[in-house]
C-alpha positions as CSV (number, residue, x, y, z in Angstrom):
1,X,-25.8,-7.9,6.6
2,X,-23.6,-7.3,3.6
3,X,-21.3,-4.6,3.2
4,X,-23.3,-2.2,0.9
5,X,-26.5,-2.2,2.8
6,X,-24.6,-1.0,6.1
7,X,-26.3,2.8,6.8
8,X,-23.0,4.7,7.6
9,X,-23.0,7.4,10.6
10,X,-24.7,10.5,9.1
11,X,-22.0,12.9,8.4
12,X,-23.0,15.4,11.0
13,X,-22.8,12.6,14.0
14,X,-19.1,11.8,12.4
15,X,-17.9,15.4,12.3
16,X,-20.1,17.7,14.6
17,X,-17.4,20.3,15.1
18,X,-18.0,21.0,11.3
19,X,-21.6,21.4,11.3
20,X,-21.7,23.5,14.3
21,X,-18.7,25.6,13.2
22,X,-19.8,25.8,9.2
23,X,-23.4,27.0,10.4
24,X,-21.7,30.0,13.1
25,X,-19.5,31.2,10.5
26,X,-23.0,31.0,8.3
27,X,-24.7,33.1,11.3
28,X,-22.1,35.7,11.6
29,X,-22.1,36.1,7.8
30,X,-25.8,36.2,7.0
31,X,-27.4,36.6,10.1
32,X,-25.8,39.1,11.8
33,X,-23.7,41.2,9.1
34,X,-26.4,41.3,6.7
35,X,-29.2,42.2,8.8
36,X,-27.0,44.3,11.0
37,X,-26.2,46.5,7.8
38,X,-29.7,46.2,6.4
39,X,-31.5,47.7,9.4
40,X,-28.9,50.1,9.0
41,X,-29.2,51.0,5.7
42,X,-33.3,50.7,5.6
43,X,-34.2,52.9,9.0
44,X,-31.1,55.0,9.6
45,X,-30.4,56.4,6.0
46,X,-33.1,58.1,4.2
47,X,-31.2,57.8,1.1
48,X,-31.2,53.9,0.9
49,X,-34.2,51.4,0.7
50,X,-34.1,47.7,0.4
51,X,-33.8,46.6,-3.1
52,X,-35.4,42.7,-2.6
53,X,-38.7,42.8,-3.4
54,X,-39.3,40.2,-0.9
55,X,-37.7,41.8,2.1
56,X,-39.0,45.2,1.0
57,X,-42.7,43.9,1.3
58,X,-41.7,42.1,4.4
59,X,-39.9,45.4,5.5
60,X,-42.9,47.4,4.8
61,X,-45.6,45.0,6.4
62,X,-43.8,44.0,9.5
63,X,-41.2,46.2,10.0
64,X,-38.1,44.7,11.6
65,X,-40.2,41.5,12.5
66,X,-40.4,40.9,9.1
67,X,-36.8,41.4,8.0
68,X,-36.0,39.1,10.7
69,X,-38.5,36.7,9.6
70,X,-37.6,36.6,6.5
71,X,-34.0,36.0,6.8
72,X,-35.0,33.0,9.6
73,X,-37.0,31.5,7.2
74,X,-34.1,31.4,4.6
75,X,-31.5,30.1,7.0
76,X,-34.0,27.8,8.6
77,X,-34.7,26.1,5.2
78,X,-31.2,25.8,4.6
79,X,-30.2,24.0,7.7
80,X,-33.2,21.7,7.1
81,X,-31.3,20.9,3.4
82,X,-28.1,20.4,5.5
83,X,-29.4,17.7,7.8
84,X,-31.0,16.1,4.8
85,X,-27.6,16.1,3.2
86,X,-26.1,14.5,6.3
87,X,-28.5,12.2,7.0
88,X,-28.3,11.1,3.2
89,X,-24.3,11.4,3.5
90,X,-24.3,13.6,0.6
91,X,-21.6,15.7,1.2
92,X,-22.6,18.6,-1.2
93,X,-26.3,19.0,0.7
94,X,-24.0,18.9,4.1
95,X,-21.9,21.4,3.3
96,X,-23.7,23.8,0.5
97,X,-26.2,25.7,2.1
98,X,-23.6,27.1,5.2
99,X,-20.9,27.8,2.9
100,X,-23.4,29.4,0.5
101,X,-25.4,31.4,3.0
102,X,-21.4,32.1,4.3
103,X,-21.0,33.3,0.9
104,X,-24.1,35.4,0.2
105,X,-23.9,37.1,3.9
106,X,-20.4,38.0,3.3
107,X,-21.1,39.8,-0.2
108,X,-24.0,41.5,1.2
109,X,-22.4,42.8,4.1
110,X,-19.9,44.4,1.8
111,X,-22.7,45.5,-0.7
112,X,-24.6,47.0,1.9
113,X,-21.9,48.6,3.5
114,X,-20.1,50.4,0.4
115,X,-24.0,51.7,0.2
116,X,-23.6,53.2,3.8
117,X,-20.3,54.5,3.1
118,X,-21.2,56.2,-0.3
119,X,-24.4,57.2,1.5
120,X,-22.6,59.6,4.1
């Protein structure tokens, strides 16, 4: 077998700690801040609706099922683009979608939380 049609490791099974640690930090960011604050903002303060589309409808149809839902679907997806991306050992598709969803759930958080405040 020469050299260059070796299949390496896929990057998850050569660094685990990453992948599990990348997608908690993802979790606390996304799925708990931003729904946390969400379900705050939507059902606790008159004032303040949802201003996705998506997650309105989802909101409206299925109440907190739905935003649930919704947001597992997302983050669901993403971890399936992640394992692609490890098994492929394309770093970018390994890393991307945690540090992105990391990224997203952070800002939202914060967005959804000046809302609160101003809210009061």
């Amino acid at each position: 077998m020469s050299g260059g049609s070796r299949r390496r490791t896929p990057l998850h099974l050569r660094w685990p700690n990453a992948f599990y640690w990348w997608w908690i930090i993802a979790t606390a960011a996304y799925g708990v801040g931003d729904i946390v604050t969400t379900i705050a903002m939507v059902f606790f303060t008159p004032a303040l609706a949802e201003g996705n589309p998506l997650v309105r409808w989802a909101i409206d149809s299925y109440g907190l099922g739905g935003l649930v839902g919704i947001k597992l679907g997302g983050f669901f997806i993403m971890i399936w683009i992640s394992w692609l991306g490890s098994k492929e050992n394309d770093r970018l598709l390994y890393y991307f979608p945690p540090v992105l969803l990391t990224i997203v759930g952070l800002f939202l958080t914060a967005y959804n939380l000046r809302l609160l405040v101003l809210a009061w």
